[in-house]
C-alpha atoms as one frame of an Amber mdcrd trajectory, in Angstrom:
protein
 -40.893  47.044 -87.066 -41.859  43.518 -85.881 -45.302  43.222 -86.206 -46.014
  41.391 -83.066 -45.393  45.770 -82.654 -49.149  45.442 -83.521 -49.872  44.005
 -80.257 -47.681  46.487 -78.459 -50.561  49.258 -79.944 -52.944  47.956 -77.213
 -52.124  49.802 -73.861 -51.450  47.306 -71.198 -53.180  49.203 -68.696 -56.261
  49.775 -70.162 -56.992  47.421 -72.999 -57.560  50.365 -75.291 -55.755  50.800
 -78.416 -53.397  53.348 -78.363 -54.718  55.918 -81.199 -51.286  56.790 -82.314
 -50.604  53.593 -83.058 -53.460  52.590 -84.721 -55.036  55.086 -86.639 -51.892
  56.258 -88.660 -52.810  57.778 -91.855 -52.513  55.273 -94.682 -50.587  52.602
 -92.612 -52.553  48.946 -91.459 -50.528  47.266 -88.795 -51.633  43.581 -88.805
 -49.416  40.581 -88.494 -47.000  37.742 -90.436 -44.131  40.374 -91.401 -40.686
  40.198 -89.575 -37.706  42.213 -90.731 -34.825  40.809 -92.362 -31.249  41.788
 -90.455 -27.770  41.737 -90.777 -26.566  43.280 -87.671 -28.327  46.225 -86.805
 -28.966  46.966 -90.629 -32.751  45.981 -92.213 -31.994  44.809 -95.379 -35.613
  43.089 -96.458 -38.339  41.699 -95.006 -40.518  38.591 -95.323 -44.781  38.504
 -94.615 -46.147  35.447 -94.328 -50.118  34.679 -93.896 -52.743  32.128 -93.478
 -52.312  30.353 -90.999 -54.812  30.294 -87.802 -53.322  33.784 -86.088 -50.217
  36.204 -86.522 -48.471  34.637 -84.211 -48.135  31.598 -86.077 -47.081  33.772
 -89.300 -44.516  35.309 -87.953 -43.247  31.650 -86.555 -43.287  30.644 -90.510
 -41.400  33.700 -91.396 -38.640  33.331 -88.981 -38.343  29.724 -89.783 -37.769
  30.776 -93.730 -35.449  33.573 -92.489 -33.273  30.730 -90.340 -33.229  28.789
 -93.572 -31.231  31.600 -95.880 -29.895  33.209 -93.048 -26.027  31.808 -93.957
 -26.322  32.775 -97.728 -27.312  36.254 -95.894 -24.174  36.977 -94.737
């Protein structure tokens, strides 16, 4: 799961978060982590934090995956 997910756990129509989503047993959803693919398959991921919001985490963390993306493969 892509953690901008996390955003996904506020419903749209309401502003409310969605208590399915976000009150999982054991489970924090919070930002910075993006998957690691190679086709459809997951093979890793990489979480990233610090910098001023998520959003900007998960930017770092797909710029690192771009970087060994070809050795991926």
């Amino acid at each position: 799961m892509r953690t901008s997910a996390a955003s996904k756990a506020i419903d749209e129509r309401t502003g409310e978060p969605d208590p399915h989503l976000i009150y999982l047993n054991d489970v924090l959803l919070v930002g910075g982590g993006v998957p690691i693919r190679i086709d459809d398959e997951i093979i890793g991921a990489i979480g990233v934090a610090g910098s001023p919001g998520s959003i900007h985490d998960e930017e770092c963390a797909d710029a690192g995956i771009a970087q060994i993306e070809r050795s991926l493969r």
